[in-house]
C-alpha positions as CSV (number, residue, x, y, z in Angstrom):
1,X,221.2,119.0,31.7
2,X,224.4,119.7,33.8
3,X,223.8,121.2,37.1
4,X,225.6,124.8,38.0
5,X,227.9,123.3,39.9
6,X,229.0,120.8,37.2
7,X,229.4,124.0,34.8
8,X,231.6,125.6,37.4
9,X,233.6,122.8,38.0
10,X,234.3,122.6,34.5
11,X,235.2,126.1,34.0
12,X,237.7,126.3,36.7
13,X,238.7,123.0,35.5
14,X,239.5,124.7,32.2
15,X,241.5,127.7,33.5
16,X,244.1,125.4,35.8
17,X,244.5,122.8,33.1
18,X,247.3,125.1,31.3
19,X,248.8,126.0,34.4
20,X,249.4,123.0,35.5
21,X,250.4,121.5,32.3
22,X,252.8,124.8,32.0
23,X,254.2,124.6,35.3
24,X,256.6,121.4,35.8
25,X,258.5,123.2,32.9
26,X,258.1,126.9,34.7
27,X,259.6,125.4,37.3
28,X,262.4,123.9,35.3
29,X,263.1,127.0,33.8
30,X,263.2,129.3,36.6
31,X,265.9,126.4,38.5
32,X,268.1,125.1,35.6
33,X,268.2,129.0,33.8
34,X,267.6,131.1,36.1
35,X,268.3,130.0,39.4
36,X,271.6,128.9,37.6
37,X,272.2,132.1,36.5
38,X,271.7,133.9,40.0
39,X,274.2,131.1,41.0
40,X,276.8,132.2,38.6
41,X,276.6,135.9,39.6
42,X,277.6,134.8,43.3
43,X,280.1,132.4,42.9
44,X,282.0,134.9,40.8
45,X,282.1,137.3,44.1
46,X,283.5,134.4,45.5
47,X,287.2,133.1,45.8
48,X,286.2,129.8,45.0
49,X,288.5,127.6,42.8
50,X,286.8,124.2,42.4
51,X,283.6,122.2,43.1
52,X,282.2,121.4,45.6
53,X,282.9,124.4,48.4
54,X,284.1,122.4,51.0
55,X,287.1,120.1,51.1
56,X,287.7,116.7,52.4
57,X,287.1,117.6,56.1
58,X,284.0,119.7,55.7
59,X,285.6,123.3,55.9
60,X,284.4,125.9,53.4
61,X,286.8,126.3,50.6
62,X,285.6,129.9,49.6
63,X,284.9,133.6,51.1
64,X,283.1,136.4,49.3
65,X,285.9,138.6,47.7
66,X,283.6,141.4,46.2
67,X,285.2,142.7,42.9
68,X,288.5,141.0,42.8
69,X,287.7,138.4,40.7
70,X,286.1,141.3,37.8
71,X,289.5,143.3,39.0
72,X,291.5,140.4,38.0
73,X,290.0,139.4,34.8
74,X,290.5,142.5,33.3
75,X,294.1,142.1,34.2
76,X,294.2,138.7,32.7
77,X,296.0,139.0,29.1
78,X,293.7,136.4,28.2
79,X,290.9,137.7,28.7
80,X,292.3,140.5,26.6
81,X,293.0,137.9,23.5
82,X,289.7,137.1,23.8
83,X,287.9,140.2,23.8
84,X,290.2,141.0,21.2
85,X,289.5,138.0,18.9
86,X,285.6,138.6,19.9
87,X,285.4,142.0,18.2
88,X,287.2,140.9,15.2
89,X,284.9,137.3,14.8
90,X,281.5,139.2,15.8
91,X,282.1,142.1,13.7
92,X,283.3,140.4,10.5
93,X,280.3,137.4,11.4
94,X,277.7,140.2,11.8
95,X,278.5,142.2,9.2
96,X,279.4,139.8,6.3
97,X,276.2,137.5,7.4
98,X,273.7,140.5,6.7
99,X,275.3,141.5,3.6
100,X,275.1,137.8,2.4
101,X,271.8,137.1,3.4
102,X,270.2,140.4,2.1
103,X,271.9,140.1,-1.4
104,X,270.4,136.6,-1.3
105,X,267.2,137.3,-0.3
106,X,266.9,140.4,-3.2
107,X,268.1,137.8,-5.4
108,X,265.4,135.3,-4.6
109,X,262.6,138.0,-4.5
110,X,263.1,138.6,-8.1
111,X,260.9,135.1,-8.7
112,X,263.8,133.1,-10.1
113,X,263.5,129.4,-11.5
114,X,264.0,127.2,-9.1
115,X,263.7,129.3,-5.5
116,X,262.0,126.4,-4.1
117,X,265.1,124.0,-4.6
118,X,267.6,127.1,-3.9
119,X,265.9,127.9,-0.5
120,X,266.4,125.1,0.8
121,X,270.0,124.6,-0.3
122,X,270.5,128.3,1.4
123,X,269.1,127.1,4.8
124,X,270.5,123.5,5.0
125,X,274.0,124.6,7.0
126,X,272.1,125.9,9.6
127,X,270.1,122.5,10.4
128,X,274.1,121.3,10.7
129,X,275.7,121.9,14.4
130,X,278.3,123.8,15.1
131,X,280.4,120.7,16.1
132,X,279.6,118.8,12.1
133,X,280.5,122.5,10.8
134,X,284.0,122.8,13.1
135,X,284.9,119.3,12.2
136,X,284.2,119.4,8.3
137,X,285.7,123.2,7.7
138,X,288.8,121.9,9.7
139,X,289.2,118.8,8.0
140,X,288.6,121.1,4.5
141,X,290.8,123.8,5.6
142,X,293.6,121.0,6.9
143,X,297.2,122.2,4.5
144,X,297.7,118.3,4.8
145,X,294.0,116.8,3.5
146,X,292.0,119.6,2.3
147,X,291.7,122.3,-0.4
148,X,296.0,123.1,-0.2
149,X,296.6,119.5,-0.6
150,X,293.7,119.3,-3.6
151,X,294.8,122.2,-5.2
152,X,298.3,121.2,-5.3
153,X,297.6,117.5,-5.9
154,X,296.4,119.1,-9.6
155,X,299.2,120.5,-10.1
156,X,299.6,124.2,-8.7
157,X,302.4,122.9,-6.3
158,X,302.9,126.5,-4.9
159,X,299.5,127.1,-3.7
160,X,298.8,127.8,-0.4
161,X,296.0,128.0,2.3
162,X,297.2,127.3,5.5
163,X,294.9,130.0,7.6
164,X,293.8,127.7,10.0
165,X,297.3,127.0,11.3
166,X,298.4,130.5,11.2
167,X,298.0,133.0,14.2
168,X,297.4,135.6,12.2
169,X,294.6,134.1,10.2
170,X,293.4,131.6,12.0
171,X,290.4,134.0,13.6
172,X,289.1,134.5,10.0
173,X,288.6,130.9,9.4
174,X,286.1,130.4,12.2
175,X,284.1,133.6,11.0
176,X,284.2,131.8,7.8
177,X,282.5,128.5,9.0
178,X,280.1,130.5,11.0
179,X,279.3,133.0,8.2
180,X,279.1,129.9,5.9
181,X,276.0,128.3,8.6
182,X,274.1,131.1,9.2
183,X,273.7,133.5,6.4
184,X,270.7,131.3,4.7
185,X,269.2,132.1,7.7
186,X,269.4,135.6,7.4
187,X,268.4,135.5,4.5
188,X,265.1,133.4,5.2
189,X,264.5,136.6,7.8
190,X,265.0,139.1,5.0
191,X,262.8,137.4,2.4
192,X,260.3,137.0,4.8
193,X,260.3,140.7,5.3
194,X,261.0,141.4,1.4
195,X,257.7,139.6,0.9
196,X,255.6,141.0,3.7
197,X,256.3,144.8,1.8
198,X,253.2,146.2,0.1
199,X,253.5,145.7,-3.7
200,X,251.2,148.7,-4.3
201,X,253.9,150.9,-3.1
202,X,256.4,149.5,-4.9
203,X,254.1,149.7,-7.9
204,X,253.5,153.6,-7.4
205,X,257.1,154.4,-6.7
206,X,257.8,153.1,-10.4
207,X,254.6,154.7,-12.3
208,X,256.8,158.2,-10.6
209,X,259.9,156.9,-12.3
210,X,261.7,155.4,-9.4
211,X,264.9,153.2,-10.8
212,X,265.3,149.8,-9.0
213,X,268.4,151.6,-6.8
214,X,266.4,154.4,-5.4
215,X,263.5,151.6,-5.3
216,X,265.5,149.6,-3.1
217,X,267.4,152.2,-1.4
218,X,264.5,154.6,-0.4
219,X,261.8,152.3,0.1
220,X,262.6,148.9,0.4
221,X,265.7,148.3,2.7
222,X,264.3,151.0,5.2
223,X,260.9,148.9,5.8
224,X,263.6,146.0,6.4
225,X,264.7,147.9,10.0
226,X,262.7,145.0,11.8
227,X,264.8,142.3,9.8
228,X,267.8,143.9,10.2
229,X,267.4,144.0,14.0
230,X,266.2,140.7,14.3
231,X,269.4,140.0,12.2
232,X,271.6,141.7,14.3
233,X,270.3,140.6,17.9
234,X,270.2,136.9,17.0
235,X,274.0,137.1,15.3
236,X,275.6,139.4,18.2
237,X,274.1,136.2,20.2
238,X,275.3,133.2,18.9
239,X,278.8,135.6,18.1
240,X,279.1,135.6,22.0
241,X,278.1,132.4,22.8
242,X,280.4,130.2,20.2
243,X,282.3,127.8,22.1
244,X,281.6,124.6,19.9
245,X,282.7,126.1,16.4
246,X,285.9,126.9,18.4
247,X,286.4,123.9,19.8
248,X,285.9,122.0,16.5
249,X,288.0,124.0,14.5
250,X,291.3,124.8,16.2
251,X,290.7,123.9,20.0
252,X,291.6,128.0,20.8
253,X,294.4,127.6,18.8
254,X,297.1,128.1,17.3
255,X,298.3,129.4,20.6
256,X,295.5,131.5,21.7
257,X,294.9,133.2,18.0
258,X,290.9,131.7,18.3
259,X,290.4,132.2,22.0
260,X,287.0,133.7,22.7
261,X,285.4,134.3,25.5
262,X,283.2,131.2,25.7
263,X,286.5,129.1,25.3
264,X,288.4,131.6,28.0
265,X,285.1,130.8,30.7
266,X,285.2,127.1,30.1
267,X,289.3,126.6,30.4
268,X,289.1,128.9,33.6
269,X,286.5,126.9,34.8
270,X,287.1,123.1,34.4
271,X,290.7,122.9,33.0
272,X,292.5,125.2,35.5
273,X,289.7,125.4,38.4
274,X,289.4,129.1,38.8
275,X,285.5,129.1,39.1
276,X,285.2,132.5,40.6
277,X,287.4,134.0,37.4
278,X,285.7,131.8,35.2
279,X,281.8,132.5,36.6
280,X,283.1,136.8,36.4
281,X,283.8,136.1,32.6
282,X,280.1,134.5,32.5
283,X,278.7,137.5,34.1
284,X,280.4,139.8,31.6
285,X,278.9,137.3,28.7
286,X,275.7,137.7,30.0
287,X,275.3,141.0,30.9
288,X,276.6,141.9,27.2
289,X,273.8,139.9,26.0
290,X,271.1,141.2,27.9
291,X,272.8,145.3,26.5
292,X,271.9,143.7,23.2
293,X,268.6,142.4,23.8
294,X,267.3,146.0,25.1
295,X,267.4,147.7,21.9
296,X,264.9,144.6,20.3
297,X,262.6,145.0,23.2
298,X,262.6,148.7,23.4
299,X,261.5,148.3,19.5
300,X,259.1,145.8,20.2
301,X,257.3,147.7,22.8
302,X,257.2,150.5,21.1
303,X,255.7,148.6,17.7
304,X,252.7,146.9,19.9
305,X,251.9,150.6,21.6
């Protein structure tokens, strides 16, 4: 029979055993994110160009500037080409992604042949990175290999679809891709919610002669509010944080016509070595996700009190 000391041994034994297990990655966490993070927010108060802050005889290579570098962003026409191009990708991605994904969820809810092979086919893009779906929508977009050059290879010479080269267009071919990856997994969110809705409700909303518009309309798409926030908090965040798609697709480009900015942090960063510019941009980014992330939290809060 085990002693009282054995039994306490093993009960404190028991409550460290996750925190010790749990706190190599804590740690990590609160150095490689956070720590990071904190890191970011100073060196954009900082004048500081490249890495590391000193130069080759040991002087310190920056000063704390206070605003300037926020001051000067905002001056930056780039910056304004890629808030501009931002607002255009992460509404049309936002919007065109729920409306996708809900009419494919509806559409699955109704019980159709073959959901379990459909499903699937819905959600494989997003198990793709952004870097396979960049390279494969450029090389199918391409005027020179890809649908122009098919189409007009059968015979429809004056065909044309040349977006991806055009300035004008060129933004609405990334939001493409992305919309393209992601909307099967809007839609797994809204069928999840479709089927967590009581049936009995439905069931007494049609004995009182509700048609399947008002059904859907009155009943059904407002108990969806949790899915469409989900929806909307986890597209507004990879909308803010594409960099790779980008990259993939058109390199920025033509010009600046796909700048974002995720691209605009990086190239200040590494390419033309104005850290404290680029780590202000990186503030913005992150501060505008946080904004989005309040709303979600609020809701949760007030759904657990």
């Amino acid at each position: 029979m085990a002693s009282a000391a054995e039994t306490d041994f093993k009960t404190r034994l028991q409550h460290w055993i996750p925190k010790l297990v749990l706190s190599p990655s804590l740690v990590m966490v609160l150095v490689f994110v956070y720590g990071f993070i904190l890191f970011t927010v100073f060196v954009s108060f900082t004048d500081s160009r490249i890495l590391p802050f000193v130069d080759k005889d040991g002087q310190r290579t920056f000063d704390l500037i206070g605003l300037s570098n926020y001051e000067k962003l905002f001056r930056l026409s780039h910056w304004e080409i890629a808030l501009t191009n931002m607002a255009v990708f992460a509404g049309l991605y936002i919007v065109v992604c729920t409306i996708i994904g809900l009419t494919l969820a509806i559409l699955l809810d109704q019980k159709i042949r073959g959901e379990g092979f459909l499903r699937p086919l819905y959600l494989y893009p997003m198990a793709l990175s952004f870097i396979v779906t960049g390279t494969a929508w450029k090389w199918f977009l391409d005027p020179g290999i890809g649908l122009e050059n098919i189409v007009q290879t059968w015979g429809l010479t004056s065909f044309e679809f040349d977006w991806i080269k055009d300035r004008d267009f060129a933004i609405y071919t990334v939001v493409l891709a992305a919309v393209w990856q992601t909307s099967g997994f809007v839609m797994a969110m809204f069928l999840a919610g479709l089927r967590g809705i009581d049936n009995e409700i439905l069931k007494a909303a049609q004995m009182d002669g509700a048609s399947n518009w008002n059904l859907y309309r009155r009943i059904i798409i407002p108990q969806l509010r949790p899915a469409f926030l989900s929806a909307f908090v986890i597209l507004a965040h990879l909308a803010i944080k594409t960099f790779d798609l980008v990259i993939a697709m058109t390199g920025g480009g033509p010009g600046r016509a796909t700048e974002l900015p995720a691209t605009f942090m990086y190239s200040y960063t590494f390419s033309r070595n104005q850290m404290g510019i680029g780590a202000s941009s990186a503030v913005i980014m992150l501060m505008t996700i946080a904004a989005i992330m309040i709303p979600y939290l609020y809701a949760e809060l007030k759904e657990k009190k």
